[in-house]
C-alpha positions as CSV (number, residue, x, y, z in Angstrom):
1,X,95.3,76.0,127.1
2,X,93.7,78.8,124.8
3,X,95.8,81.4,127.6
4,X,98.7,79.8,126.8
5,X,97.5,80.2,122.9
6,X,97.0,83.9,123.3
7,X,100.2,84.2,125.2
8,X,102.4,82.4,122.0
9,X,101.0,84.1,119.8
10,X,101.3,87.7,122.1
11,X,104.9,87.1,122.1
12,X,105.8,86.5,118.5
13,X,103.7,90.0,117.8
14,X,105.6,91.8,120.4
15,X,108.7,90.1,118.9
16,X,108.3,91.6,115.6
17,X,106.9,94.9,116.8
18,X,109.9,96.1,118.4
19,X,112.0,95.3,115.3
20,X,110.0,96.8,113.0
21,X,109.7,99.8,115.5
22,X,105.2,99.4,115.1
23,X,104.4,98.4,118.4
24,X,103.1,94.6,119.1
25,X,99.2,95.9,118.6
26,X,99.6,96.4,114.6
27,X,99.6,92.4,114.8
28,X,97.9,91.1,117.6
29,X,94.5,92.4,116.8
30,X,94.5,90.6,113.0
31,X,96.1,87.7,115.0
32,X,93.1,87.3,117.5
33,X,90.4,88.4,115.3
34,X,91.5,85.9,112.0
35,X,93.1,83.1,114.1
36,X,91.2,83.2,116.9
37,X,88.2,84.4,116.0
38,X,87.8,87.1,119.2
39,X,85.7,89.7,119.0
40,X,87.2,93.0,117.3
41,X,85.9,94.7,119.8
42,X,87.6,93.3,122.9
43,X,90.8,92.2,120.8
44,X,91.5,96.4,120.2
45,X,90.7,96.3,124.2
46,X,93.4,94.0,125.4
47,X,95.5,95.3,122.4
48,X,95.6,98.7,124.3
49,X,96.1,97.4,127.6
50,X,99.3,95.8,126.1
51,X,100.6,98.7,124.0
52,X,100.5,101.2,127.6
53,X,102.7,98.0,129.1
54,X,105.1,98.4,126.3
55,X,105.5,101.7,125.7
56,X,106.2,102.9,129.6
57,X,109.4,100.4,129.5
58,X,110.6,102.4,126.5
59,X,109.7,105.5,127.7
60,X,111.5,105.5,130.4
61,X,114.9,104.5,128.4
62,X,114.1,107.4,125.8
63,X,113.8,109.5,128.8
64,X,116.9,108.8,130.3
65,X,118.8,109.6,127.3
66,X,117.4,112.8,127.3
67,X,116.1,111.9,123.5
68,X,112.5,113.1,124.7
69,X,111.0,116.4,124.0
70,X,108.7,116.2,127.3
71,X,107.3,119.9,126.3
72,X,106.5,119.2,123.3
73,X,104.7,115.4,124.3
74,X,102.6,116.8,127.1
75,X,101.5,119.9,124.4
76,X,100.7,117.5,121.5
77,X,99.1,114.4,124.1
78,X,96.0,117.4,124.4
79,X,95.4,116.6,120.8
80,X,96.2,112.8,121.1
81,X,93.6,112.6,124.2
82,X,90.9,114.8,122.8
83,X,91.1,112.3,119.4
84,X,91.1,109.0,121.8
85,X,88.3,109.8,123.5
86,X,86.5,111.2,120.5
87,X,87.8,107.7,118.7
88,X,86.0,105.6,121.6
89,X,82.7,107.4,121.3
90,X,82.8,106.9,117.5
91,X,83.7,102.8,118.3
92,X,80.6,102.6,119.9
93,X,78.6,103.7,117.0
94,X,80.8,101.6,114.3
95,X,80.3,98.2,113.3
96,X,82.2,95.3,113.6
97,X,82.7,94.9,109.9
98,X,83.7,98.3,109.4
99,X,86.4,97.9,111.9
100,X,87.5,95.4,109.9
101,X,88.2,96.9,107.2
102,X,89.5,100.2,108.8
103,X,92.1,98.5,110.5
104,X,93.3,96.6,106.9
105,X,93.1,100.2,105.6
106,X,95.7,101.0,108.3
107,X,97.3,97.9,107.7
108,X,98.3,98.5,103.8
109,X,98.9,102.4,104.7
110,X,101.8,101.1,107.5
111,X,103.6,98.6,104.9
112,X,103.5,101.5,102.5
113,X,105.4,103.6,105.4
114,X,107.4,101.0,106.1
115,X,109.5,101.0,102.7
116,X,109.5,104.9,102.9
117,X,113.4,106.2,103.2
118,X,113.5,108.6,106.2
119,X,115.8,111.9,105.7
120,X,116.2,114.2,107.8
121,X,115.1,117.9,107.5
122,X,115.3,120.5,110.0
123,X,113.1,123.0,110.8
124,X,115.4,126.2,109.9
125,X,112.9,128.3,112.3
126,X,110.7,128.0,114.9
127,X,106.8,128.2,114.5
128,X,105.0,131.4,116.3
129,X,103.7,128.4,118.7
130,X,106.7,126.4,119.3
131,X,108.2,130.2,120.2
132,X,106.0,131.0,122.8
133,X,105.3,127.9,124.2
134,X,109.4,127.1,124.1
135,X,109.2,123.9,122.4
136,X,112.6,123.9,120.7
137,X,115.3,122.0,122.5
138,X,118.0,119.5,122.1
139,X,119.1,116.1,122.1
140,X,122.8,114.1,122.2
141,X,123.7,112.9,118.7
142,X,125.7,109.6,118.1
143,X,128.8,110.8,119.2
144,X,127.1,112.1,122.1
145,X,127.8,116.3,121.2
146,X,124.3,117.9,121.8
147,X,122.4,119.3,118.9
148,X,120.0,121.9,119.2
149,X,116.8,121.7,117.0
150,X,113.4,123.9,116.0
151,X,110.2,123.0,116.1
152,X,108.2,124.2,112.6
153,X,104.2,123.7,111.5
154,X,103.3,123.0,115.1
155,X,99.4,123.8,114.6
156,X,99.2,121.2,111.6
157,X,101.4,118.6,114.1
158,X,98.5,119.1,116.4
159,X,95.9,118.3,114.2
160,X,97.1,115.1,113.1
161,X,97.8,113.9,116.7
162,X,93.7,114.4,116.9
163,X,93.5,111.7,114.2
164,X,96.0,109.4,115.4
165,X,93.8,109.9,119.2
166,X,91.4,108.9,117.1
167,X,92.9,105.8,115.4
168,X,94.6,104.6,118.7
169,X,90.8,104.3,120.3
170,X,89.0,102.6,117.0
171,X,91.9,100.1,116.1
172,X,93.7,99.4,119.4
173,X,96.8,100.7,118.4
174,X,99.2,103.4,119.4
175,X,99.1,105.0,116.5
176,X,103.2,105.5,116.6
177,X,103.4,105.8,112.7
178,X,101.3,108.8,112.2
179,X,103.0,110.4,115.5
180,X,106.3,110.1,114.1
181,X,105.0,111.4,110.5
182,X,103.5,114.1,112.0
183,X,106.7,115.2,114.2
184,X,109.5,114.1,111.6
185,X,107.9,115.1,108.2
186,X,105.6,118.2,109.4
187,X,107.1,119.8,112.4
188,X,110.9,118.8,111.2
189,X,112.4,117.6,114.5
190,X,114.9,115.0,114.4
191,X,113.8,111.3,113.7
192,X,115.8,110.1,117.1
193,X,113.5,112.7,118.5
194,X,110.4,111.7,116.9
195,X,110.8,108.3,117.8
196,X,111.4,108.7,121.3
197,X,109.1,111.6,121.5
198,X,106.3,109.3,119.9
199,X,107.1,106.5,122.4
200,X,106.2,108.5,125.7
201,X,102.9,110.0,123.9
202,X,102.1,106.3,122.8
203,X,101.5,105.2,126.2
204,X,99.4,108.0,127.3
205,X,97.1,108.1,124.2
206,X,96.4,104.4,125.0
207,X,95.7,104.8,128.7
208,X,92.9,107.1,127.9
209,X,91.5,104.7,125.0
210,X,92.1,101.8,127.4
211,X,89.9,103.3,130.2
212,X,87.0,103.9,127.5
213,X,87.2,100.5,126.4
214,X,87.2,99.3,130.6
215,X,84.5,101.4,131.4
216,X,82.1,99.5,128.6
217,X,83.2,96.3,129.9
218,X,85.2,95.4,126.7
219,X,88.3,94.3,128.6
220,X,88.4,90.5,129.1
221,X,90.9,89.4,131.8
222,X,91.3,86.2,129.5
223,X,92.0,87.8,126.8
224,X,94.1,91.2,127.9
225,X,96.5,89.5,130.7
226,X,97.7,86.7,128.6
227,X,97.9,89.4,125.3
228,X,99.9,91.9,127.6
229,X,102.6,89.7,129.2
230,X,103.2,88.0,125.6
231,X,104.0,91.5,124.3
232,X,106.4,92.2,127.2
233,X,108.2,89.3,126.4
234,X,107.8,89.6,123.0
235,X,109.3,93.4,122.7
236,X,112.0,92.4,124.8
237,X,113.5,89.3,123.0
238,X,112.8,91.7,119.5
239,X,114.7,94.7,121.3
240,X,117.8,92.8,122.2
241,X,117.6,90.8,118.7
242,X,117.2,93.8,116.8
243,X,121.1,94.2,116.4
244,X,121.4,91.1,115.0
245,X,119.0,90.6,112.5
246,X,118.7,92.6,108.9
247,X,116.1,95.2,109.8
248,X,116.0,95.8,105.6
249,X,115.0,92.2,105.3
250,X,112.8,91.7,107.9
251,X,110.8,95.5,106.9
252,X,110.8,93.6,102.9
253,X,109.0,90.4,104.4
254,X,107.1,91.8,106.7
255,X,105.1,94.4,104.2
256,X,104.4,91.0,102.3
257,X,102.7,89.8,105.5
258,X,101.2,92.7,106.2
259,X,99.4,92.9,102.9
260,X,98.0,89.7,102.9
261,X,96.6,90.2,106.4
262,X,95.0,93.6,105.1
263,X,93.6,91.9,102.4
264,X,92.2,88.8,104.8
265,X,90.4,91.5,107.0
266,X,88.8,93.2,104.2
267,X,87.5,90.3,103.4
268,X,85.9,89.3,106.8
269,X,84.8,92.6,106.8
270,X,82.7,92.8,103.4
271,X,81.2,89.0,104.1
């Protein structure tokens, strides 16, 4: 029975993480921790092991399209690996209560991103880094003509995939928002780009958290298998309902629920 709880409750946060583009992990963790009273600890775990099972399905799909900037993910994952397993080491020295709050910090700082209008602005020239290392590419625009695009600021991109490695390890997340900040507002690639591009890393940045996490025995079976195939589900029924549904609306309530649950964390984090 409390499977079957996990698994309901799995599915409605995969549901609304693939409309709202966040990932399933931004909910289940305050889900299990406020409503179900799990441990942080091994909520972030199975939280992880859910977000790599999401994000490959994507991945693949952004892939195909030839939206991906493989290049540039594989450069960037050094930071976003380097920063997860830097993030797990910290985890262990970080207490429960100061998760809490951490993650409600993330929490308020994603709703806040979440009403921010996205414009695009290309990079007019390439960075020394993104020269040499021949990051620049292209992509097929709506009408499917192919765009070519530069890669700008690339040493500052790399820097803030450290912190999002880091993130991804402490809060069980994939860290997708600050990704696709760092690759839409700082390096200037396309946002169809980012997204895509942030996708693929996603995936890998939680496999190395993940492992961590296994290795300390923080992965429950009970608690991660049941978590995992309610995301699945969950991101699959929000993918095909996407079209459907106001995404404006949805973003306006959601940032409302968002902030209450923030607030509700804090507080089980300063009792």
């Amino acid at each position: 029975m409390y499977e079957l709880l996990l698994f309901a409750v799995a599915i409605g946060a995969g549901f609304l993480g693939a409309l709202l583009g966040l990932g399933g992990g931004i909910i289940v963790v305050p889900a299990l921790t406020l409503l179900y009273h799990v441990d942080i600890r091994y909520a972030i775990a199975a939280s992880l092991i859910s977000v790599v099972a999401t994000s490959s399905g994507a991945a693949a799909s952004y892939l195909k399209d030839s939206l991906t900037n493989l290049r540039l993910a594989v450069f960037l994952e050094v930071g976003t690996v380097v920063g997860a397993i830097s993030g797990f080491l910290i985890a262990s020295h970080i207490s429960s209560k100061a998760l809490y709050v951490l993650f409600a910090v993330f929490l308020l700082f994603s709703s806040v991103m979440m009403l921010r209008k996205r414009e695009e602005h290309p990079a007019l020239v390439d960075h020394p880094w993104a020269t040499k290392l021949r990051l620049a590419s292209g992509y097929p625009d709506d009408k499917g003509v192919y765009q070519n695009y530069k890669v700008s600021n690339v040493p500052f991109g790399l820097f803030v995939m450290l912190l999002a490695g880091v993130l991804s390890a402490l809060l069980g997340i994939g860290s997708g928002i600050f990704k696709v900040l760092a690759m839409d507002g700082a390096m200037k690639l396309p946002i169809k780009v980012s997204s895509a591009t942030s996708n693929f890393m996603i995936g890998v940045t939680a496999s190395a958290s993940a492992s961590a996490y296994f290795i300390r025995g923080d992965v429950r079976p009970e608690i991660a298998s049941p978590v995992a195939l309610g995301i699945i589900v969950g991101s699959y029924f929000g993918a095909k309902s996407m079209s459907r549904i106001p995404a404006a609306r949805i973003r306006q309530i959601f940032v409302v629920v968002l902030a209450i649950v923030s607030l509700q964390m804090i507080w089980k984090g300063v009792q």
